[in-house]
C-alpha positions as CSV (number, residue, x, y, z in Angstrom):
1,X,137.7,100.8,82.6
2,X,138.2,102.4,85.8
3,X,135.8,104.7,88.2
4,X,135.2,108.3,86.5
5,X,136.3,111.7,89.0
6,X,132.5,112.2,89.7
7,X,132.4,108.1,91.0
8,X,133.0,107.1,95.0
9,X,136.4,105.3,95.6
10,X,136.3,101.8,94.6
11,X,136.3,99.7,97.9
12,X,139.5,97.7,98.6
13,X,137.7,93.7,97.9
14,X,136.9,95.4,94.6
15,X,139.6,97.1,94.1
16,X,142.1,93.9,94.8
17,X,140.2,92.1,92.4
18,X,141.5,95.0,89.9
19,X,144.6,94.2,90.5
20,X,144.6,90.3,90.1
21,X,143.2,91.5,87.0
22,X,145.9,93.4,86.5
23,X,148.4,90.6,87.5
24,X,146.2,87.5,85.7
25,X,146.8,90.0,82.2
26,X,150.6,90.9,83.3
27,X,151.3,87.3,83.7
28,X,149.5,86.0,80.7
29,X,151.8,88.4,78.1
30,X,154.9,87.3,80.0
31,X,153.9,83.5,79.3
32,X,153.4,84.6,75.6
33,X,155.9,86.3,75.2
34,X,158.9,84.1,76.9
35,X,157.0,81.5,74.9
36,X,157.3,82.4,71.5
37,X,161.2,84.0,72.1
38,X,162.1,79.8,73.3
39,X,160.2,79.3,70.0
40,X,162.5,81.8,68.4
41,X,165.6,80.0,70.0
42,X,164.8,76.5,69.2
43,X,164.3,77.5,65.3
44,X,167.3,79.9,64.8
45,X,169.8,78.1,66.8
46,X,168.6,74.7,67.6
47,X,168.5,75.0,71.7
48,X,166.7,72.4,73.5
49,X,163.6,73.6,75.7
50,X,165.2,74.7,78.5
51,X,168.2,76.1,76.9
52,X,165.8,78.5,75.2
53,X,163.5,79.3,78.0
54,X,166.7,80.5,79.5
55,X,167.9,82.4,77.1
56,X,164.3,84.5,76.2
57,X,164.1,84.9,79.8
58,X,167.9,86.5,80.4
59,X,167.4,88.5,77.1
60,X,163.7,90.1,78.2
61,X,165.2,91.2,81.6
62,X,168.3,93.2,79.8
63,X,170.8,89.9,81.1
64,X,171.9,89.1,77.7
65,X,171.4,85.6,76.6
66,X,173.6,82.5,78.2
67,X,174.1,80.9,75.2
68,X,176.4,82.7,72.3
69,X,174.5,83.0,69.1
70,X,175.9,81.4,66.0
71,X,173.8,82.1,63.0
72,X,173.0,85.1,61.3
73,X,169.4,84.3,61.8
74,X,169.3,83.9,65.4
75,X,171.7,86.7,66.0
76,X,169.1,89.0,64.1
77,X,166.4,87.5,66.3
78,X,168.2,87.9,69.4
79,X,168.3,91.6,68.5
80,X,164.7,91.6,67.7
81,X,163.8,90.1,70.6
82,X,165.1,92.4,72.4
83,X,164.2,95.5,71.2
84,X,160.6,94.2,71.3
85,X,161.0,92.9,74.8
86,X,161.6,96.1,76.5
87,X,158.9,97.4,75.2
88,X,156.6,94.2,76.1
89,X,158.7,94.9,79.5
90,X,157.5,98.6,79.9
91,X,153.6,97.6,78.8
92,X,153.9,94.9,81.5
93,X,154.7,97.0,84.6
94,X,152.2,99.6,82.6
95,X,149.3,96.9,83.4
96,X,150.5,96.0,86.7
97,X,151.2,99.9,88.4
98,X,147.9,101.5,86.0
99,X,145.3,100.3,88.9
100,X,147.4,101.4,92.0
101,X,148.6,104.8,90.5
102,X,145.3,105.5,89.2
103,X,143.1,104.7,92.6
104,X,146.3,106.9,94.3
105,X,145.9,110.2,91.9
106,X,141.7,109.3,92.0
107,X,141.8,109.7,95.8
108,X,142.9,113.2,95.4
109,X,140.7,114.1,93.1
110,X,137.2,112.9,93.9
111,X,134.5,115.2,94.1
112,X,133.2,116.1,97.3
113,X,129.4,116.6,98.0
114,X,128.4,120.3,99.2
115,X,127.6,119.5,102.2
116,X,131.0,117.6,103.3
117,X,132.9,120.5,101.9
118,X,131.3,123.2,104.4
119,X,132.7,121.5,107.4
């Protein structure tokens, strides 16, 4: 996916497309995944859309959700949901910092031609 040790630098225009990539992908799981926990919501306890979207959003980013949980079904989603969200967190910021850490630790390592290493 990315330039190999023996490849030049990727050049910034190329390499900000990367990251809208990057961002385009990030964004795209989010959506997903904050849709199918209001999904989640609306089945085990009956919240309306926005109640829902709420809560999947507070639970993803470690808030806790605004609405107190009433079943045993959603209370074992909630937990769920959790659990799986900070991982779905942690692959997230994985996508988005993979391009900029890797063009970082590739700048240090690219292979010099003989001639430039002389001088």
């Amino acid at each position: 996916m990315f330039e190999r040790r023996h490849q030049p630098l990727l050049p910034v225009p190329l390499f900000v497309a990367r990251m809208g990539k990057s961002l385009v992908i990030a964004v795209a799981i989010d959506v997903v995944f904050l849709f199918a926990g209001a999904l989640g919501f609306r089945q085990f306890e009956g919240l309306d859309w926005p109640d829902a979207l709420l809560n999947a959003g507070l639970v993803v980013t470690g808030n806790g959700p605004i609405t107190r949980m009433q079943t045993a079904p959603g209370k074992v989603f909630l937990l769920v949901y959790a659990i799986v969200g900070v991982v779905v967190f942690a692959a997230v910021i994985s996508v988005v910092l993979a391009p900029v850490l890797h063009r970082a630790l590739h700048a240090f390592h690219v292979d010099v031609p003989d001639e430039e290493k002389r001088s």
